[in-house]
C-alpha positions as CSV (number, residue, x, y, z in Angstrom):
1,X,-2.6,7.1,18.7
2,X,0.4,4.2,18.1
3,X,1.7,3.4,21.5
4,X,5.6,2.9,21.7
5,X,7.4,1.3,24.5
6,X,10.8,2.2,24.9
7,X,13.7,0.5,27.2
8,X,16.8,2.8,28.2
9,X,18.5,3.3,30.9
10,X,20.1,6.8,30.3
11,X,17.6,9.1,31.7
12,X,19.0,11.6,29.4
13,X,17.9,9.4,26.2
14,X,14.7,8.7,27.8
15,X,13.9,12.4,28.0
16,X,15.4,12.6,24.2
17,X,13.4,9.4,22.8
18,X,9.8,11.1,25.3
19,X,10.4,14.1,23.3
20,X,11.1,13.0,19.6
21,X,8.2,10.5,19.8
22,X,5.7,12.8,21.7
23,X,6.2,15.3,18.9
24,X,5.3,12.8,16.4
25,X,2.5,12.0,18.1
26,X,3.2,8.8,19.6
27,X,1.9,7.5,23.1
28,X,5.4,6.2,25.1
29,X,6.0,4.1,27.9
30,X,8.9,4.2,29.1
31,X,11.1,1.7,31.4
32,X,14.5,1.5,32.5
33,X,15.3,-1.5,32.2
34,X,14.1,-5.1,31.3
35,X,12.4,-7.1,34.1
36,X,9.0,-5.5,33.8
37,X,8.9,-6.7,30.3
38,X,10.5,-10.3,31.0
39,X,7.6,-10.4,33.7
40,X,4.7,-9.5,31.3
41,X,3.9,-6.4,33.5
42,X,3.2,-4.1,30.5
43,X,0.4,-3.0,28.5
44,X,0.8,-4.1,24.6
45,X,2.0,-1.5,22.7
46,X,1.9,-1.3,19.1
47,X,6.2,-1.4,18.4
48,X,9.1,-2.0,21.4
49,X,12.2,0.2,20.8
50,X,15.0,-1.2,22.8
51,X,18.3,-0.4,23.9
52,X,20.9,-3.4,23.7
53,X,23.2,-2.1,26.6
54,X,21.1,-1.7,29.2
55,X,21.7,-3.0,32.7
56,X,20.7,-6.3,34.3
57,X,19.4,-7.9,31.3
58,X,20.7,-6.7,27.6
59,X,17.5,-6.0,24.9
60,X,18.8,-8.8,23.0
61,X,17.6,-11.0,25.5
62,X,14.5,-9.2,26.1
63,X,13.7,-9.5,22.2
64,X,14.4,-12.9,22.2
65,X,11.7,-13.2,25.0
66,X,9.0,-10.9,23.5
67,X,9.6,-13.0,20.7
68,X,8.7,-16.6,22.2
69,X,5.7,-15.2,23.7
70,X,2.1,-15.5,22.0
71,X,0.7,-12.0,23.1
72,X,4.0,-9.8,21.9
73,X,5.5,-11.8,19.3
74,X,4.0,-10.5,15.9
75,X,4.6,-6.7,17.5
76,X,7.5,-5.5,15.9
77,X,11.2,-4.8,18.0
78,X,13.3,-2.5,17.2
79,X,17.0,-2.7,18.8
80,X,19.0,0.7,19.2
81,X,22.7,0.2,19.6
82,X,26.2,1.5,19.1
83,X,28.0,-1.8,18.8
84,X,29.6,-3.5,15.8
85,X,28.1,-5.6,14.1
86,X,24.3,-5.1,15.1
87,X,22.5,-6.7,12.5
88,X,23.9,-9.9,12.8
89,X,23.2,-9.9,16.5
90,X,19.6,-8.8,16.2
91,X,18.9,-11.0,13.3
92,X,19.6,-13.9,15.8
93,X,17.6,-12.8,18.2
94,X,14.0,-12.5,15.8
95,X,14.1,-8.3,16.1
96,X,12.4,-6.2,13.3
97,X,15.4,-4.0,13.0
98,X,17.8,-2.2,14.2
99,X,18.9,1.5,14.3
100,X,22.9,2.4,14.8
101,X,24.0,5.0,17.2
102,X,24.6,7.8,16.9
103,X,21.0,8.2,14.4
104,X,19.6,11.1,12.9
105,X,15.8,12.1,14.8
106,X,14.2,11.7,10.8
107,X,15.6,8.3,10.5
108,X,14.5,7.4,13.9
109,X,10.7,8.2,12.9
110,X,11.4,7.1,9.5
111,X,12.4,3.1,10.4
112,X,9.5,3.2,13.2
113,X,7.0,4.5,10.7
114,X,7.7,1.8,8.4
115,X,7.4,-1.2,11.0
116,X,4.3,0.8,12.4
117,X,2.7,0.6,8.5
118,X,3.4,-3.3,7.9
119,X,1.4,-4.0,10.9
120,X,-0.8,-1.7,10.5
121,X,-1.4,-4.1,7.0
122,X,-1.8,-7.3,8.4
């Protein structure tokens, strides 16, 4: 089973993304926000799904860290946001890809799948 881990701070999301990615048959850990991550206290999963608007520390900046890091940076990081302009933003930071809010539950699966398979390759 592919393990996601997922940052948002919205419990309501959390409960939405646990449910869409449970259904598809994906394990999911699930934080809040970003300092368990910037503190390596996480077990490896096989793709990160982040919010960019989350308190404390944005998941820009957490990509950016996952990405320096020997153990996490060939796992692929997905950024979920409702700003402008996202691509640009997570292309500087080294993410995977990106999904704009508001997203459909098919694309969701769909973009995760994908990163999921070209791992799954290497």
């Amino acid at each position: 089973m592919k393990k996601i881990l997922v940052t948002e701070d919205d419990p309501g999301l959390q409960d939405i993304y646990r449910i869409i990615l449970e259904r598809a048959g994906y394990s999911v850990s699930m934080y809040s926000n970003g300092n368990d991550l910037l503190q390596n206290k996480f077990e490896l999963p096989d793709l990160f799904l982040l919010d960019k608007q989350l308190s404390g520390t944005d998941g820009l900046e957490i990509c950016k860290f996952l990405k320096s890091q020997p153990s996490t940076q060939n796992i692929p990081v997905i950024i979920i946001s409702a700003t402008v302009g996202i691509q640009k933003l997570v292309d500087s930071v080294g993410a995977d890809g990106f999904i704009e809010k508001p997203f459909e539950k098919k694309y969701l699966l769909q973009i995760l799948e994908e990163h999921l398979q070209k791992t799954s390759a290497l």
